[in-house]
N, C-alpha and C positions, 0 to 999 in steps of 0.2 A: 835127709841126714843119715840116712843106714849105708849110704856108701862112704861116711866119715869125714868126709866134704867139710868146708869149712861155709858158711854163712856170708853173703856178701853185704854188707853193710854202708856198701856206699847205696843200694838200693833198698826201697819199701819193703816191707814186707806181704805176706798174702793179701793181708785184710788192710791194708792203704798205709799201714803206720811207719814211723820214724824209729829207723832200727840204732840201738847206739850198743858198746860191748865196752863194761867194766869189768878188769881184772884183781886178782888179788893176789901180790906177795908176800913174801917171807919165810922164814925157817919150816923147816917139817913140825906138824903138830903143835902150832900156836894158836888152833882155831878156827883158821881159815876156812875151813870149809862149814863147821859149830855156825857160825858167824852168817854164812849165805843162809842157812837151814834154819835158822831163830829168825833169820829180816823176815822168808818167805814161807814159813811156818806148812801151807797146806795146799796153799798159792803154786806152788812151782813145779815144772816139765823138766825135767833130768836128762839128756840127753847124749849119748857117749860118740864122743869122736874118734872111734877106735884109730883112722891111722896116726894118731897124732898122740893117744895114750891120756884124754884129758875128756874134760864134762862139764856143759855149761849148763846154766839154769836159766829159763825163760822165764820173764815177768810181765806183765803187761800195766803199765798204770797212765798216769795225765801227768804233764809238765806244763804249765800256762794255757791250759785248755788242747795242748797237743799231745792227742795218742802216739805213747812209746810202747815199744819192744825191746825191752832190755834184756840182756844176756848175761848173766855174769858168769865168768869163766873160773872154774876149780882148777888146781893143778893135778888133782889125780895121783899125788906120790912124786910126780916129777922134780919135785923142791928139791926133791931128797940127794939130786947128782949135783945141785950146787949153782943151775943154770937150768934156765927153763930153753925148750924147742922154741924157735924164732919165729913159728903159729903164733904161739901163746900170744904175742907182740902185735901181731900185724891185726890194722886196724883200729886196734883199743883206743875207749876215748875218754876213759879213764881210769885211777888207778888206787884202789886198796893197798897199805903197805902196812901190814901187822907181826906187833911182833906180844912173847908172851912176858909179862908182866911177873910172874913168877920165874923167869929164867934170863937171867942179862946177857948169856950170849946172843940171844935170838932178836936184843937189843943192839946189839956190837955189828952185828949181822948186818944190820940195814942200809948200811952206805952201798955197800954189798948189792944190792940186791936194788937199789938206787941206781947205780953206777950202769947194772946191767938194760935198766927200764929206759933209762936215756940214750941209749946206743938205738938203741929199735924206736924209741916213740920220746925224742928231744923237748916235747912241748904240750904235751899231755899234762891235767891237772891231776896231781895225785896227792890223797887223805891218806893219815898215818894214824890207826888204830891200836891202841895199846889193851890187848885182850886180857880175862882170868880176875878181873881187878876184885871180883867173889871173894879171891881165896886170901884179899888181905886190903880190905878198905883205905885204909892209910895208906895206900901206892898213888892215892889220888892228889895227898898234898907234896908230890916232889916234882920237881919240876926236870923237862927232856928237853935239850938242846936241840937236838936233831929236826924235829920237825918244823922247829922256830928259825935255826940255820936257812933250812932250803922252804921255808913260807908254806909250812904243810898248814891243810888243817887238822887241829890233833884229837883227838875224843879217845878219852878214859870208858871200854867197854866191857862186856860181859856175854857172851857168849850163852850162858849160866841162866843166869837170869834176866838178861834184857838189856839193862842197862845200856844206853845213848846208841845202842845196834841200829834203830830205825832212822834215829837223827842220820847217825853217820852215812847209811845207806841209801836215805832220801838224798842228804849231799852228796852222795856221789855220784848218782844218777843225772840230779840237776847241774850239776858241774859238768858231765859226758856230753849231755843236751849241749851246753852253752858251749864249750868247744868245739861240737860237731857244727852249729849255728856259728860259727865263727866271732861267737862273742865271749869277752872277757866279763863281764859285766858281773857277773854270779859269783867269779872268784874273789873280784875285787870288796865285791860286798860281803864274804865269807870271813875275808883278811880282815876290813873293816870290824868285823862280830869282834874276832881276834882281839886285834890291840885294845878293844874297846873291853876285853876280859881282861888282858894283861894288866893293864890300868885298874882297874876295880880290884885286882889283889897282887898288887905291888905291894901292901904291906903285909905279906907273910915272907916267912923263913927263905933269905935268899941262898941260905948255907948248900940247899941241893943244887941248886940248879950250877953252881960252879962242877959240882959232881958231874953233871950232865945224866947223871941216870940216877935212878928211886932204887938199884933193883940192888937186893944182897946177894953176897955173893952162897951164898948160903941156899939161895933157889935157884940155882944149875941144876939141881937135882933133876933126872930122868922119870926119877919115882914119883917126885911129886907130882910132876907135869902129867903121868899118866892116869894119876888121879882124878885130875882136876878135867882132865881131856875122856877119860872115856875108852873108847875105841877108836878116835879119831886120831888119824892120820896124817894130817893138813889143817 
């Protein structure tokens, strides 16, 4: 990897395993990269693909008793032009789409950013994580179109403190798996979780969800966000 080379994933890896590469979008500074670094805490090989200006993280765990090599890719700043390098794309087998929950552009954002994931990878499973959710618990009872629209799975997370990070991250790995395996099987049982939630609280407040978003507009703010983010960049 020090000649910045990208990793082939249609083949094994060193040590015999099943290589799979989940990506992560959305706006600059929603967490995204908070979010890789909370799932793999102490676990994870940093890696720079200087020609390419990006950095993936290596994971190693079990999927139905099959050793994976999971990869997940940072953008490294690149969010930041609006359009990821067509690298970022190639190959991925699944897909992260977050956005920050203190700031509703970065919600507006994601068709966006949607729109682009389909052009390079049509058929790919991709989970849509609403990050930040620390800096204001009650963002958890409004309900987002967007991911219910295109059959995302959705998880209310935390970056912060933890919060459904390793759910959402397990799902995404097993969902990589299952599309690389050329099976559906894992999403449709994910969906199944779904409706099977929607159901169980049908009876709250349906006033947001017409909204299609939780987010005031009151947290655009830069300053909050840089609060709540750190130093972090992605």
């Amino acid at each position: 990897m020090a000649d910045g080379s990208q990793p082939d994933y249609d083949s094994k890896s060193e040590d015999g395993d099943n290589k799979v590469k989940v990506i992560c979008l959305g706006d600059s500074a929603v967490g995204k990269s908070k979010l890789v670094e909370r799932f793999l805490m102490d676990g994870y090989q940093p890696q720079q693909l200087s020609t390419f200006a990006l950095t993936l993280f290596r994971y190693k765990t079990k999927v139905s008793n099959e050793n994976i090599a999971v990869d997940f890719w940072d953008t490294a700043g690149q969010e930041r032009f609006s359009s990821m390098h067509p690298s970022y794309y190639h190959q991925a087998h699944a897909c992260i789409l977050v956005f920050d929950t203190t700031r509703k552009i970065t919600y507006k954002n994601l068709p966006n950013w949607f729109k682009e994931l389909r052009q390079y990878r049509p058929e790919i499973p991709c989970l849509c994580a609403g990050n930040k959710i620390d800096v204001d618990y009650s963002i958890t009872k409004k309900a987002f179109g967007f991911p219910k629209k295109h059959n995302m799975p959705f998880y209310f997370v935390s970056a912060s403190d933890g919060t459904n990070v390793v759910k959402c991250f397990r799902d995404a790995i097993k969902a990589a798996v299952a599309y690389k395996n050329n099976s559906t099987d894992f999403m449709d049982e994910i969906m199944r979780e779904l409706e099977n939630f929607d159901l169980e609280t049908e009876g709250e407040d349906k006033s947001d969800e017409k909204s299609d978003s939780g987010l005031d507009s009151a947290g655009d703010s830069q300053g909050k966000d840089d609060q709540a983010t750190g130093t972090s960049t992605s």
